[in-house]
C-alpha positions as CSV (number, residue, x, y, z in Angstrom):
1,X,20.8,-97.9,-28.0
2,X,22.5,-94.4,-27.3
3,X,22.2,-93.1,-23.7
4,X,19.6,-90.3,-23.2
5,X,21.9,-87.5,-22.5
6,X,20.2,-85.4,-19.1
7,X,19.0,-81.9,-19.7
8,X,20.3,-78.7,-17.3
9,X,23.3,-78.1,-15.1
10,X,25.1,-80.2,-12.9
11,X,23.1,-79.2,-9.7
12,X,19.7,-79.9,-11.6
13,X,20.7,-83.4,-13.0
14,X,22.4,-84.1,-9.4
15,X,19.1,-83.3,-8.2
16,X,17.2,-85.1,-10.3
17,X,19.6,-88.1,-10.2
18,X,19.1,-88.2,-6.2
19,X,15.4,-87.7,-7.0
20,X,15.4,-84.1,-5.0
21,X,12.1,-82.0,-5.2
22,X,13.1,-78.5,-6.4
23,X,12.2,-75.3,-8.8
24,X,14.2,-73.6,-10.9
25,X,13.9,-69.5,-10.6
26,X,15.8,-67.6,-13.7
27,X,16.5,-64.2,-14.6
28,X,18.4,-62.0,-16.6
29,X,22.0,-61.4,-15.2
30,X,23.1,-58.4,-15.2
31,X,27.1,-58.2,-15.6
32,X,27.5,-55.2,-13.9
33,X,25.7,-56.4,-10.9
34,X,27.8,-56.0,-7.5
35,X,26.5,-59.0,-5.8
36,X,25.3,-61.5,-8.0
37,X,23.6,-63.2,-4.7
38,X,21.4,-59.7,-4.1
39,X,20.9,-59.2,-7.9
40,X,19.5,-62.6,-7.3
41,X,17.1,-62.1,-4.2
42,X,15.9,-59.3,-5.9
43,X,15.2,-59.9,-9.5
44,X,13.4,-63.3,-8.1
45,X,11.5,-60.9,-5.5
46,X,13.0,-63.3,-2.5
47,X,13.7,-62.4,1.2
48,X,17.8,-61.8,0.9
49,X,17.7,-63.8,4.2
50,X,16.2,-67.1,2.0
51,X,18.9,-66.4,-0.6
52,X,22.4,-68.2,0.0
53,X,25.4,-67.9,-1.8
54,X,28.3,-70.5,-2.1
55,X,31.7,-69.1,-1.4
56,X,34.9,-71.2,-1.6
57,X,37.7,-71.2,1.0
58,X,41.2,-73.0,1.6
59,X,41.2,-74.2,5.1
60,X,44.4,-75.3,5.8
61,X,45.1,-75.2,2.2
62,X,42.2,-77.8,1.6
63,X,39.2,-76.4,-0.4
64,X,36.1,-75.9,1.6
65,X,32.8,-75.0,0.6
66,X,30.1,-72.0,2.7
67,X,27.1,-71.6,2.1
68,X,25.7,-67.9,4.1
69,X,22.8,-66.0,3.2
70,X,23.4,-63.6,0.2
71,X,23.0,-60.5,2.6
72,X,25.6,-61.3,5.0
73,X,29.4,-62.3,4.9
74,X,31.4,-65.8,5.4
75,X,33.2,-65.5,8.7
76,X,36.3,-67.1,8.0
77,X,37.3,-68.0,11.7
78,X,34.1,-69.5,11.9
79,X,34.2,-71.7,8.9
80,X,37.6,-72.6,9.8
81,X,36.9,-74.0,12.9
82,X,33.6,-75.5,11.4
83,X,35.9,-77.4,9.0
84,X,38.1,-78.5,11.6
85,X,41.3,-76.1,10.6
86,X,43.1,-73.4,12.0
87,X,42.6,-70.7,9.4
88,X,40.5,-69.7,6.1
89,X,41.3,-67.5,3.0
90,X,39.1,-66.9,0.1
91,X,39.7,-69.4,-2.6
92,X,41.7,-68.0,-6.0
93,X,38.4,-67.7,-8.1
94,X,39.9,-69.6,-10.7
95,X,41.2,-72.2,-8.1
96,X,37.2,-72.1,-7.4
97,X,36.3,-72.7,-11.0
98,X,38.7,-75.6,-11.7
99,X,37.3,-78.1,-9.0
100,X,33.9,-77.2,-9.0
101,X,33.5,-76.9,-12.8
102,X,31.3,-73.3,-12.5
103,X,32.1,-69.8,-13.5
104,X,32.2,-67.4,-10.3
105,X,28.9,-65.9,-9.9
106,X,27.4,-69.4,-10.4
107,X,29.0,-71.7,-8.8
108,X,26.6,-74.1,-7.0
109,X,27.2,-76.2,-3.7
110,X,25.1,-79.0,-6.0
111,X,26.8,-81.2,-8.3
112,X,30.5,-79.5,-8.1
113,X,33.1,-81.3,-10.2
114,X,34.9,-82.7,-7.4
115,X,32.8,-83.0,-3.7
116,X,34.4,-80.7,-1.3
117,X,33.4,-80.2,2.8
118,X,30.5,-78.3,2.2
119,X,29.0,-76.2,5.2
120,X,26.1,-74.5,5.3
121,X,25.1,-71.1,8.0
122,X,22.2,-72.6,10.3
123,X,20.2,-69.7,9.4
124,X,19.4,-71.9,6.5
125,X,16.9,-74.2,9.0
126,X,15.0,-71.5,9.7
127,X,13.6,-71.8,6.4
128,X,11.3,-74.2,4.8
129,X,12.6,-73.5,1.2
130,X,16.3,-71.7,0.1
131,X,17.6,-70.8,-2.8
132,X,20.9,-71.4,-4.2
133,X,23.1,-70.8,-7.5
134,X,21.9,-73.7,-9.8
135,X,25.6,-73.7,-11.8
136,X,25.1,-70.5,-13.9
137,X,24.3,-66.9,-13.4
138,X,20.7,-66.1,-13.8
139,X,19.4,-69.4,-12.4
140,X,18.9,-70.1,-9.0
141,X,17.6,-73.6,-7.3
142,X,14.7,-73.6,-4.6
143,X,14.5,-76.7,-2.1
144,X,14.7,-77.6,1.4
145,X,17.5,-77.1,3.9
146,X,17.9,-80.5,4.8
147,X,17.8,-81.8,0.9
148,X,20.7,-79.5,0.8
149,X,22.3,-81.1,3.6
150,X,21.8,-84.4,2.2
151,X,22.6,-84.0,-1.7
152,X,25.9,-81.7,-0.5
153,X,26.7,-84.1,2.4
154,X,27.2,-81.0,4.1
155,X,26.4,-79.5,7.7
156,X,25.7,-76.5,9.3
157,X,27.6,-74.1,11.7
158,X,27.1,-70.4,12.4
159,X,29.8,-69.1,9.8
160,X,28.2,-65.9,8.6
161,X,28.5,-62.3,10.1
C-alpha cells in the first residue's frame, strides 16, 4: 500500500506530525511589499506586535535562528549572546534558503530543512496566540508561544530593538 503523501508546508505537516493546534491565515503577497512581516500584520488585520518574523544569523559562523515581532528589529548583540557567541551578522539569504529549505520572505522557524538554535524575543509570552511565516509568502501560522517553543526547541531572550 502506497504511503499517504501529507498535504501543506513543512511547518504545517511538522505541526501536524507533533499534533500542534494551529490556523492557517493566507493572503495575497504582494512582491513589491517592503516588509513582508508588516504586509503580513496587515493584510491579516493583526496587531504588528503578535506578528513575528524569522531572521537568520551566523553566530560565530554557526547559523542561528530569531524570531522578533515584525515591527521591530533583531538586535544582533543580543541574539549573539543569547546563542552563546561573541558576535552576529545577517545570514547570506541564500545561505538562509539552503538549510532551511524556504524562499526569503517565507522562511518559517517550523519544520526548517536542517534544525538550527532557534530563539525567540520574550515579547512573544505576552501573547496567547502568534503568528509566524508558515514556509511561503502569503501564509502565516497562528498558535501558542510555548508550542513554538516546543515544536522549534527554541527559547526566548530579549533580542529585538
Amino acid at each position: 500500500m502506497a504511503k499517504k503523501q501529507s498535504q501543506g508546508t513543512p511547518a504545517t505537516v511538522a505541526l501536524t506530525k507533533a499534533k500542534v493546534e494551529f490556523t492557517t491565515h493566507t493572503y495575497d503577497h504582494d512582491p513589491a511589499a517592503k516588509s513582508y512581516g508588516l504586509e503580513a500584520a496587515e493584510a491579516l488585520g493583526l496587531p504588528a506586535e503578535q506578528v513575528f518574523k524569522t531572521l537568520l544569523v551566523e553566530v560565530d559562523g554557526k547559523l542561528t535562528v530569531g524570531v522578533v515581532p515584525v515591527e521591530k528589529q533583531l538586535d544582533l548583540k543580543a541574539i549573539a549572546a543569547a546563542a552563546g557567541g561573541k558576535k552576529a551578522v545577517m545570514a547570506d539569504p541564500a545561505a538562509a534558503e539552503r538549510s532551511t529549505g524556504y524562499v526569503v520572505g517565507g522562511i518559517s522557524p517550523i519544520g526548517q530543512k536542517r534544525p538550527l538554535p532557534t530563539v525567540v524575543d520574550t515579547t512573544a509570552t505576552d501573547h496567547q496566540t502568534v503568528y509566524v511565516s508558515g514556509g511561503r509568502r502569503g501564509l502565516d501560522i497562528g498558535l501558542s508561544p510555548a508550542d513554538l517553543l516546543t515544536v522549534t526547541k527554541g527559547r526566548t531572550a530579549p533580542i529585538a530593538r
